[in-house]
C-alpha positions as CSV (number, residue, x, y, z in Angstrom):
1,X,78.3,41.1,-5.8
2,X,79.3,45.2,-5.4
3,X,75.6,45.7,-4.9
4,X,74.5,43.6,-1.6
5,X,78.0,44.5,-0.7
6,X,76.3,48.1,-0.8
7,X,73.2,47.1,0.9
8,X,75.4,45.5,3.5
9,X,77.2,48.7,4.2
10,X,74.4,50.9,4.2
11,X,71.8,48.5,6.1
12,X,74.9,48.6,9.0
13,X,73.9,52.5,8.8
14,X,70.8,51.9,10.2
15,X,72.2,50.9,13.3
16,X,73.3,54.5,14.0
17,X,69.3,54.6,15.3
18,X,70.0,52.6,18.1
19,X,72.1,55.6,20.3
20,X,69.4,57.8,19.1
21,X,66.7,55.8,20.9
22,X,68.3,55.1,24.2
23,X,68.5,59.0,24.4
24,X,65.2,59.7,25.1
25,X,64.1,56.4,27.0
26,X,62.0,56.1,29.6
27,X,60.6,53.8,32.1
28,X,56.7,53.8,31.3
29,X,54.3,54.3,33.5
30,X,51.8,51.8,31.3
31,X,53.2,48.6,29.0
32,X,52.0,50.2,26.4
33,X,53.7,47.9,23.9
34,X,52.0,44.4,24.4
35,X,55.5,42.8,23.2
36,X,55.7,44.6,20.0
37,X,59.4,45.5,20.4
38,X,60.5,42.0,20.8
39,X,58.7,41.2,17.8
40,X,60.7,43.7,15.9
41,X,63.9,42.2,17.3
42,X,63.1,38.8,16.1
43,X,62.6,40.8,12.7
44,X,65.9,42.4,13.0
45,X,67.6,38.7,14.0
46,X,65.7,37.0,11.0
47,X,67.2,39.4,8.5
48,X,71.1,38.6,8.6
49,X,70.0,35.0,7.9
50,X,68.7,36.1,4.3
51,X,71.5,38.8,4.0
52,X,73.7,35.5,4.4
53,X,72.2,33.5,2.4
54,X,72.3,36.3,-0.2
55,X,75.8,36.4,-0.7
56,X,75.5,31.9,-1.8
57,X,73.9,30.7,-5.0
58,X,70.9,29.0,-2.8
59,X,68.1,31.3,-3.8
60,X,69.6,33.3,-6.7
61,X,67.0,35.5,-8.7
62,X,68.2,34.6,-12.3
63,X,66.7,37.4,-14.3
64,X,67.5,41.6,-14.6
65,X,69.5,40.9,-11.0
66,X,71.4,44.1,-11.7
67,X,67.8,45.9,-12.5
68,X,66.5,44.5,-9.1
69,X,69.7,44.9,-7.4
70,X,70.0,48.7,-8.5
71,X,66.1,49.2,-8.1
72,X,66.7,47.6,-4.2
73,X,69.7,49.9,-3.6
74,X,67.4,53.0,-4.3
75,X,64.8,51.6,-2.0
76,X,66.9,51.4,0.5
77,X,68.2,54.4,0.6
78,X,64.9,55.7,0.1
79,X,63.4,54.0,2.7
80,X,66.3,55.3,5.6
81,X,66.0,58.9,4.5
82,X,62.2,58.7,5.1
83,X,62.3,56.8,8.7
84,X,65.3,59.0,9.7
85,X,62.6,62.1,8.8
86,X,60.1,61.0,10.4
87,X,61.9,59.8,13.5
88,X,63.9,63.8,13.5
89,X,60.3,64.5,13.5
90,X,59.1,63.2,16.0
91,X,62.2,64.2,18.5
92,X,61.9,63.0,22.1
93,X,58.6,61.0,21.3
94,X,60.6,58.4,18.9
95,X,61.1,55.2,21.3
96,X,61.9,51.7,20.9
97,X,58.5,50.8,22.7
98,X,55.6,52.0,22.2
99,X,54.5,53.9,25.4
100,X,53.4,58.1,25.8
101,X,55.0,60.1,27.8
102,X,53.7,62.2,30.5
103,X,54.0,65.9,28.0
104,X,52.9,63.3,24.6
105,X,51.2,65.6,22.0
106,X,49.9,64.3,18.8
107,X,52.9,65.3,15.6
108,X,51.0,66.1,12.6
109,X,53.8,68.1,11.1
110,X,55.9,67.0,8.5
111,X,55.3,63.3,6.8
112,X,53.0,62.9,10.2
113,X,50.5,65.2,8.0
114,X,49.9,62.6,5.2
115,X,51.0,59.3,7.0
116,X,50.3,58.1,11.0
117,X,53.4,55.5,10.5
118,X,55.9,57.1,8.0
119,X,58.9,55.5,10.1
120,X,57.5,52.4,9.9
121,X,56.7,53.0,6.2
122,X,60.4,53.6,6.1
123,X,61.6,50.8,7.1
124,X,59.4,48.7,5.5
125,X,60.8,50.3,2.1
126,X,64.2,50.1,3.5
127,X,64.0,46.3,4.3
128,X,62.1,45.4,0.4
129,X,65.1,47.2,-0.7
130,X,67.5,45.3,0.8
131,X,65.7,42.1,-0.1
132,X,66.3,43.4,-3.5
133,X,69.8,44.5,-3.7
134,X,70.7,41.0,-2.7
135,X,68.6,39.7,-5.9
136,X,68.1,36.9,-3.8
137,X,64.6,35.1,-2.7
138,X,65.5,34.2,0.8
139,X,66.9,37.4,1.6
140,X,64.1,39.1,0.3
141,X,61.9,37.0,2.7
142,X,64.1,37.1,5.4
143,X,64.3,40.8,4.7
144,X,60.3,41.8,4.3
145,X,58.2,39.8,5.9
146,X,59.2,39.3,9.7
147,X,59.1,43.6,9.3
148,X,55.7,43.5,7.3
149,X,54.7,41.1,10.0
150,X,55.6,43.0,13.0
151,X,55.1,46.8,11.4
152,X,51.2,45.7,11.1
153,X,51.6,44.7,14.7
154,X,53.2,47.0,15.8
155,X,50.9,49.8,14.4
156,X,47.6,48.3,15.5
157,X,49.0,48.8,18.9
158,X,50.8,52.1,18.6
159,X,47.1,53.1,17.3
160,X,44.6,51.6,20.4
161,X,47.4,53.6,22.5
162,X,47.1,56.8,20.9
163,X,43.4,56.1,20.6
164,X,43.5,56.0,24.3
165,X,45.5,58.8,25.1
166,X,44.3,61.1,22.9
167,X,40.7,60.2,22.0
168,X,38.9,62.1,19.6
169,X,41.9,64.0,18.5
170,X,43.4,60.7,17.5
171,X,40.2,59.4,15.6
172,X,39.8,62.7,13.9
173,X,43.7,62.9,12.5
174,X,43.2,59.0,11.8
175,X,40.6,60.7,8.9
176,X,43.0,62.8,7.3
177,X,45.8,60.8,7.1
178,X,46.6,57.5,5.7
179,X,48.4,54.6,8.0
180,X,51.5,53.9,5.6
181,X,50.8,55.7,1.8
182,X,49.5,58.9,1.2
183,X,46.3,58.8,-0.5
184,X,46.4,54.5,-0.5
185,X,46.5,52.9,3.2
C-alpha cells in the first residue's frame, strides 16, 4: 500500500502547475482551443475515480505488483520532471488553452528540438505511471486513457493552430522533430 500512497503524494505535486498557468493567462483574441481544455479536465476528474478504486481489492493486478508498482513510481516521476522541462521551457507561452499570443515564436530549444509535445509526453508518462503504482486495472484506465484520449486531441489542434500561425516555419520544424518520442512518433 506505501507505493500508491507514494503516487498519491506525488500526483498531488502536480497540482503546483496550476498557479503557474494562471500567471501568464490571457484572454485570446482567437478560440484557439476548440474545447480541448475541458476535455483535459474531464481527464483530470476521471483519474481520482481509479486512484480510488486503487486503494480497494476491485481490480487488483495479482502478479509482480511491487515490480509494477516500483516500475509506475519511476514513471511518474519521470514523466513530471519532463513536463515541468518542457513547460520551464516554454515560459510565458505554456497556457491551459491552447491559443498564441500576440509576440508567439516557435521554441525549438531544449526537448522542443526532438519532440513538438514533450509536455504532453510528460504527462502522458506521468499518468501510465500512476496507473502503475497503484498495480491496479481501473486505475490504470482511469489513469491513461481519458489523457491518451484528450493529449491526441489536444495536439492535433495545438498543431492546425501553429500551422496557422506560423506556416511554413511550423511544417518545416514538424520534419525534424517527432510529435511525442524522439526518433518514433
Amino acid at each position: 500500500m506505501l507505493l500508491p500512497i507514494l503516487a498519491t503524494g506525488i500526483r498531488l505535486i502536480m497540482l503546483i502547475e496550476y498557479p503557474y498557468l494562471r500567471r501568464y493567462r490571457v484572454k485570446p483574441a482567437r478560440d484557439w482551443d476548440k474545447h480541448s481544455a475541458k476535455l483535459w479536465d474531464i481527464a483530470n476528474l476521471m483519474e481520482p475515480v481509479g486512484m480510488v478504486l486503487g486503494f480497494t481489492s476491485i481490480g487488483r493486478i495479482q502478479t509482480g505488483t511491487y515490480v509494477i508498482g516500483s516500475l509506475g513510481l519511476l514513471f511518474l516521476i519521470a514523466g513530471i520532471t519532463i513536463r515541468w522541462t518542457a513547460v520551464y521551457t516554454l515560459g510565458k507561452y505554456f497556457t491551459g488553452t491552447v491559443l498564441i499570443k500576440t509576440d508567439h515564436r516557435l521554441i525549438r530549444t531544449g526537448l522542443y528540438k526532438h519532440v513538438r509535445h514533450p509536455a504532453y509526453a510528460g504527462a502522458l508518462l506521468a499518468h501510465l505511471g500512476i496507473g502503475l503504482s497503484f498495480s491496479n486495472w481501473f486505475t490504470l484506465g482511469f489513469s491513461s486513457i481519458p489523457y491518451f484520449v484528450a493529449a491526441l486531441y489536444r495536439m492535433r489542434v495545438e498543431e492546425d493552430a501553429l500551422a496557422d500561425a506560423f506556416g511554413p516555419e511550423y511544417l518545416d520544424y514538424a520534419k525534424t522533430a517527432k510529435r511525442l518520442i524522439p526518433r518514433l512518433y
